[in-house]
N, C-alpha and C positions, 0 to 999 in steps of 0.2 A: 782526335776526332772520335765521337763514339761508333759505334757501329751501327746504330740507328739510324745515322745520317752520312755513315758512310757508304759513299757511288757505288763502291766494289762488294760490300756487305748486305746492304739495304736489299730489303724482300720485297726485288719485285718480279721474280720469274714465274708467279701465276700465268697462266693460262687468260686469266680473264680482268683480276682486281688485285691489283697490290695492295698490301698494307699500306695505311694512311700515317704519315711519319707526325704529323699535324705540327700549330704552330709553334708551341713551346721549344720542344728541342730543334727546329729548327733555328727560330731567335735567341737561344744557347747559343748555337753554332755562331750566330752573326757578332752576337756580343762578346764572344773571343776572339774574332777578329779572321774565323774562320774563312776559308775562299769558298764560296757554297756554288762557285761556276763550274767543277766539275761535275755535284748535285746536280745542278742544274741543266746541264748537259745529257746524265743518265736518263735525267725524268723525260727532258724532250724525246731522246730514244725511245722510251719504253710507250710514249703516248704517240708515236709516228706508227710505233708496232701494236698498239693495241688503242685503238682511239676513242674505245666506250671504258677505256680505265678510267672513271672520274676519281676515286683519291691520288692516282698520278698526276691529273690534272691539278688535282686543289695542292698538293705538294708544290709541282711546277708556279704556281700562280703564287704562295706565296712566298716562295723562293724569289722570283723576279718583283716582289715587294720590297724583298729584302736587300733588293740589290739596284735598286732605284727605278726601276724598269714596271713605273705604276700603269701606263695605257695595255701594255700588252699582258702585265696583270691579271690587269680586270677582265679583260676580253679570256684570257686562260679560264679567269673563275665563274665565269657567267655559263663559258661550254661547259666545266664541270657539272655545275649545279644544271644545267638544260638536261645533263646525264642522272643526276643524282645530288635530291636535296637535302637528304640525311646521310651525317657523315658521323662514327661515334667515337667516342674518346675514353676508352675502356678504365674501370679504376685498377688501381695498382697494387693495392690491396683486396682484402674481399669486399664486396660489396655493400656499402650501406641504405644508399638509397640510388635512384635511379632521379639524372636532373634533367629534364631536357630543356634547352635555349633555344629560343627564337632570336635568329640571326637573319642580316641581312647583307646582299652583298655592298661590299664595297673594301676599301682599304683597311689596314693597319689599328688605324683608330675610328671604324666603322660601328664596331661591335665592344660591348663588355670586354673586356679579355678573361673571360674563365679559364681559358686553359691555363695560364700563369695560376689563379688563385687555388686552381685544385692541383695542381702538378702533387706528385705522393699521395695522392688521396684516396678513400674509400668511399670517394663519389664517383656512380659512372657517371659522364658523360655524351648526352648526344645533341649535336647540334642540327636544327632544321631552319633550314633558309628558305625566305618566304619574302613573294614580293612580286614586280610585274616580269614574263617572263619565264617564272619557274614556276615547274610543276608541282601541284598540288599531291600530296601521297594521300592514297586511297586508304590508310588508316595511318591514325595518330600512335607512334610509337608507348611502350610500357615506359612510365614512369611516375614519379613520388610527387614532383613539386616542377610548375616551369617558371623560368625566368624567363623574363622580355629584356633582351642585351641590346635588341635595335636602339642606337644613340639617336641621342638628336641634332638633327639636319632640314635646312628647310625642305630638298626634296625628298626627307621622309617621314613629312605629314601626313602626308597624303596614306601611309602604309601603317604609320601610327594608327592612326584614327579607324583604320579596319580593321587594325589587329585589336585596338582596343573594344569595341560591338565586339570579336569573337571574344576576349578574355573573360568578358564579364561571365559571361555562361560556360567558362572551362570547369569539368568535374571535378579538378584538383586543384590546390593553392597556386596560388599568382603573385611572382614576386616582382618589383616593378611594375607599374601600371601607366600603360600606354600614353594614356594622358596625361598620366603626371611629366615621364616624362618629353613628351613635347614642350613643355612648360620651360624646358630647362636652358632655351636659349638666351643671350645676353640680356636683350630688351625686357623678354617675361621674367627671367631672373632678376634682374632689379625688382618690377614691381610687386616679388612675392618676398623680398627680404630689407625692403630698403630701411622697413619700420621695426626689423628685428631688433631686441634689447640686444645691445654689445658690439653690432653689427654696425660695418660701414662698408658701404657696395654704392659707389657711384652711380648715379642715372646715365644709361646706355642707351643712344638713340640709332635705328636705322635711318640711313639715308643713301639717296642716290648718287649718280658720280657728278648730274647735272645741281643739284644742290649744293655738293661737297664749292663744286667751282664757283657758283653763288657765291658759297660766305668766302672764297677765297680773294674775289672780285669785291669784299664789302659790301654783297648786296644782300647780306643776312646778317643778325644780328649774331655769335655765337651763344650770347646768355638768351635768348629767346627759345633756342633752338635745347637746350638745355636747360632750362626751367631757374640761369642764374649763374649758373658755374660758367669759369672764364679762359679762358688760357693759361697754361697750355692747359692741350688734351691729345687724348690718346687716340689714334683711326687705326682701324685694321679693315680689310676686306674681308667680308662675309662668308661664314667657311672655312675661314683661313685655320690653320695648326701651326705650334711649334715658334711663334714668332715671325710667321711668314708676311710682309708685307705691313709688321705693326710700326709705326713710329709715333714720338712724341713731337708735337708740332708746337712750337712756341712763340706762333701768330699766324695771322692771316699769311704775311709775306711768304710762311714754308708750304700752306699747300699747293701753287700750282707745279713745285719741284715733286713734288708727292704726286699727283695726280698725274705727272709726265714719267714716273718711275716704275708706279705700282696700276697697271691698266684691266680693275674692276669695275662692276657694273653696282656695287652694292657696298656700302662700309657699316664698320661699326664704328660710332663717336660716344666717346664720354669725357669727363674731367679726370686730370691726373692727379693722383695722388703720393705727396713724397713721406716714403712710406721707411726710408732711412734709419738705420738704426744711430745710438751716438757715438760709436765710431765710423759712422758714415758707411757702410755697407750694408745693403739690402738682403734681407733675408726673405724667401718665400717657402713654403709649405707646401706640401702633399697629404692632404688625409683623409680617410675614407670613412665618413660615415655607416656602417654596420648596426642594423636596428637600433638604427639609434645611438650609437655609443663612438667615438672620435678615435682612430689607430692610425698613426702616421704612419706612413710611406715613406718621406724622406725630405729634406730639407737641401735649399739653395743657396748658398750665398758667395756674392757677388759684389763688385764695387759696380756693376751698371743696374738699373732698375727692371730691365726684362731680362729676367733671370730663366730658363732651363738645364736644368739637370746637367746635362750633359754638355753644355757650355759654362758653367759656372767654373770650371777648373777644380772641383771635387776630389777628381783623382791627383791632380797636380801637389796639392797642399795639404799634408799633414797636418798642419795648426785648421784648418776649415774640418778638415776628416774628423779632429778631435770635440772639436765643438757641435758636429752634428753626432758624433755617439753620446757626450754628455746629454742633447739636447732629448733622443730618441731614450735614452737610460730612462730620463725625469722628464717623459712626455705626461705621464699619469699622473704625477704627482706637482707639477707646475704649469705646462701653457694648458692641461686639460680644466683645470680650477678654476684658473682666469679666465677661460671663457664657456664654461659651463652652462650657462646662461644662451649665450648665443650656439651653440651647439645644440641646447632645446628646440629653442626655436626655429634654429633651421631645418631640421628632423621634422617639427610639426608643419610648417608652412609648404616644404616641399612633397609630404609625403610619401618619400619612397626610402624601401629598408635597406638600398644599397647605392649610396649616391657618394663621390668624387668632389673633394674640394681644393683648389689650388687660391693660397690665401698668403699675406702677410698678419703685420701688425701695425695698426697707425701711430705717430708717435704718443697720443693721448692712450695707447693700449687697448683700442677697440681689434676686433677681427676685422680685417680687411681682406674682401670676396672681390675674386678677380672672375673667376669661374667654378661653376659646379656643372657639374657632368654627370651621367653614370656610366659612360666610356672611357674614361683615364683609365692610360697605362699604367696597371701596377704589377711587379715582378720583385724575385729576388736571386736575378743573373747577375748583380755585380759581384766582379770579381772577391774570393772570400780573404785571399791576400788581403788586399785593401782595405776590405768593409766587413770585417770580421764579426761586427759591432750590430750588424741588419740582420743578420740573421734569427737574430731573439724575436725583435719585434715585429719581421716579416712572418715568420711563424704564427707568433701570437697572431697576427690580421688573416691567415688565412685560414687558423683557429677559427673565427670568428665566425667567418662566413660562414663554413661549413655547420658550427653550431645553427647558423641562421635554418639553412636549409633542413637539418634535420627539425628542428622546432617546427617550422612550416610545415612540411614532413607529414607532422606527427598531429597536426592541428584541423579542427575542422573550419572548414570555409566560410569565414564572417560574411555578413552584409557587405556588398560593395558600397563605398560612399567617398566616390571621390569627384 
């Protein structure tokens, strides 16, 4: 354990405000499998003994993220931020430019994850959380370029859409634009990609849980409701992450077992796609759009069709490990060419210089869009034993960024036109 994050080490014998251990080398900790309950335990001490520490608090809160403990979480990060809604992320180097992020509360996968993509860097960092509830700071802190990390969510429209009126009028470059991304949920994601060249991103419909029973009851048509596509198809509840609650249904008959399992108010429905390679295992992608330009993250595969990371059995198989380093070596030089085209396009349609794609391949070799985000988790904690191999190319991607921001940076402020 490093001493950063270790209970007995960690600096928090201030008088008033401990150092903020933030969330990077924290989620280190948790992805070696560290026990962060003793962490966890000092922090409650330290904010029983001192109860205006807000970065003990934000350490606390997302420490009990990390350890499944999301209600009382949230409630830890809310008191923090009611204390204090700038929290900074020093660089580690000297300074090159000063970022500041518009963050909002909520979980894990609430926000951008910057602190992964600058971890070693000579970007400072500061995050300011903004939303109902917290306070507003009486001056906007020094910095070069902001980024807007608030994901999107349907209840963060409503904070979208205000931050976007302020952004327009910010005196410095603007990365992400509020608008765009609102854009970025399932339904509106289809209708900004569906006609891309290269692109295949099935039509995504919202519905309620009294329709869902409708067509389960036969009293909807499914290709009506889908403009055509048929069974199967895929539902998830609205919001959902990580595979929660997603299945493939392969007729009317399976959803009232679905609707008696999974007990939402809202789904998402589309047609499934068998997206199979020919030996019969599905492979799916990570890759981050960067002004423009496609850098993996890291590849799934799987003999089931909903594939995550971390369920795919990755670390398990040498012969899968092998094939995702040849894949990540000659990302540039093979799947970046074949779909270079739809890589355009998605860049122009969406808009935004830093946007999340989780994709396959259809078997006619189209990109196949499952989601785009500009909240995907991207990091490079796997272990270096194993994934010796992620290291070049995580580099290169956070290479990337950073050039992004210094360009921004260094740029003056176009016309808005989005």
């Amino acid at each position: 354990m490093s001493d950063q994050c270790n209970p007995e080490k960690m600096s928090i014998n201030s008088d008033h405000q401990s150092k903020l251990l933030g969330l990077a080398p924290l989620m280190r900790q948790a992805f070696s499998d560290v026990d962060l309950k003793p962490l966890g335990s000092s922090l409650i001490t330290r904010v029983r003994e001192v109860p205006d520490d807000a970065n003990a608090l934000m350490d606390l809160a997302t420490v009990l993220l990390l350890i499944g403990q999301r209600d009382t979480a949230l409630t830890m990060q809310m008191e923090a931020l009611k204390l204090q809604p700038l929290y900074a992320i020093p660089s580690v180097h000297k300074t090159k430019i000063k970022l500041l992020a518009l963050m909002t509360v909520g979980d894990l996968m609430a926000n951008t994850p910057l602190e992964f993509l600058l971890e070693d860097s000579d970007i400072a960092l500061s995050l300011l959380y903004v939303g109902e509830g917290i306070p507003a700071l009486p001056a906007i802190p020094e910095h070069d370029v902001v980024f807007v990390a608030v994901g999107e969510a349907d209840e963060k429209h409503a904070l979208l859409e205000d931050l976007q009126e302020i952004v327009q009028l910010w005196p410095k470059p603007v990365i992400n634009f509020p608008a765009r991304i609102r854009q970025l949920g399932r339904d509106n994601a289809f209708k900004l990609l569906q006609a891309a060249d290269g692109v295949e991103m099935p039509m995504s419909i919202r519905i309620d849980r009294a329709t869902l029973d409708q067509l389960g009851r036969g009293e909807l048509d499914i290709t009506e409701l889908l403009d055509g596509d048929n069974f199967p198809i895929i539902v998830r509840p609205l919001g959902s992450h990580a595979g929660q609650g997603l299945r493939k249904l392969t007729g009317l008959d399976a959803i009232p077992d679905y609707l008696q399992a999974v007990p939402s108010a809202e789904f998402y429905v589309a047609r499934f796609v068998d997206y199979r390679s020919q030996d019969g295992q599905f492979r799916k992608y990570r890759i981050i759009l960067i002004d423009g330009q496609p850098f993996i993250s890291h590849m799934g595969i799987s003999k089931h069709w909903m594939i995550h990371y971390l369920n795919a059995g990755m670390a398990d198989s040498a012969e899968k490990r092998d094939e995702e380093k040849h894949f990540m070596e000659h990302f540039d030089t093979d799947f970046t060419p074949r779909h270079t085209a739809a890589f355009k396009e998605i860049y122009e349609r969406l808009g935004l210089d830093y946007v999340g794609i989780d994709c396959g391949e259809t078997q006619d070799g189209k990109l196949l869009i499952f989601e785009v985000d500009s909240d995907m988790i991207v990091h490079a904690m796997d272990p270096v034993d194993l994934f010796p191999y992620k290291q070049a190319p995580m580099k290169k991607l956070f290479s990337a960024f950073r050039d992004l921001l210094v360009k921004k940076a260094s740029c003056a402020i176009p016309p808005q036109d989005i």
